[in-house]
Each structure stands twice: as C-alpha cells, then as structure tokens.
N, C-alpha and C positions, 0 to 999 in steps of 0.2 A: 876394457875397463878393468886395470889391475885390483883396485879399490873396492869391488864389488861386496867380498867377505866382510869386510870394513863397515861397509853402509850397511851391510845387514844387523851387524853386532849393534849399530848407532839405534837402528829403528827396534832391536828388541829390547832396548836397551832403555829405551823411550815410552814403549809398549809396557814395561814395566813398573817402570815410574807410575804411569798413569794408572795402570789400573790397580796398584798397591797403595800408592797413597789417597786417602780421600781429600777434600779440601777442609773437611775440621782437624784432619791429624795435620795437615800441613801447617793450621794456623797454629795450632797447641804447640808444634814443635818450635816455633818461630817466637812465639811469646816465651816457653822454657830457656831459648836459648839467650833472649834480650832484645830490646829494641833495636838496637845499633847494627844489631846480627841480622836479623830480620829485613831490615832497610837495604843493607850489604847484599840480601839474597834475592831481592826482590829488585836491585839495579842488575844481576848478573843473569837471573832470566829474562829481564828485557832483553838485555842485550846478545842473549844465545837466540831468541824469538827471531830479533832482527837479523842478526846474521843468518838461521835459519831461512827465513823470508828472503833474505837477497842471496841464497845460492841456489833456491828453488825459479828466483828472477834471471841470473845467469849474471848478477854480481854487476860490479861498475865498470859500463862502458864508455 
C-alpha cells in the first residue's frame, strides 16, 4: 500500500472537520455565504458521502 501516508492525511483530515465544526456554525456559515452557495455545498458532500461509500464497497464491478 504506497497510499497509506495519504489515507492517513484524508482521515485526520476528516477527524478534524468533524470535530471543529459544530452543525450550527456549519449552518451560519452556509446562510452568510448565500443560498445558491449553500445548495452548491450541500450537492458536493453528497457526492464525497457517495463516493466515500462506494470505495469502502470496493467501487463498480
């Protein structure tokens, strides 16, 4: 596994996110920035969720 250092950086990476942001500062930030911004970021962690979820599946066979 060359990639190892990598997934480490991804998972504290992730670990930090979580436990820095609460979920009222993430909406506060979401409403400052705009609706349209908001909608924008809220299509792009679905979509990090799902591909997250399908490399922990082992992706399309």
């Amino acid at each position: 596994m060359k990639n190892l250092p990598i997934q480490k950086l991804h998972y504290f990476a992730l670990a930090l996110l979580v436990t820095t942001l609460s979920s009222c500062e993430a909406i506060k930030g979401i409403f400052k920035a705009g609706f349209v911004v908001g909608i924008i970021a809220v299509i792009v962690v679905v979509f990090v969720i799902i591909w997250i979820i399908n490399m922990f599946r082992g992706g399309r066979s």
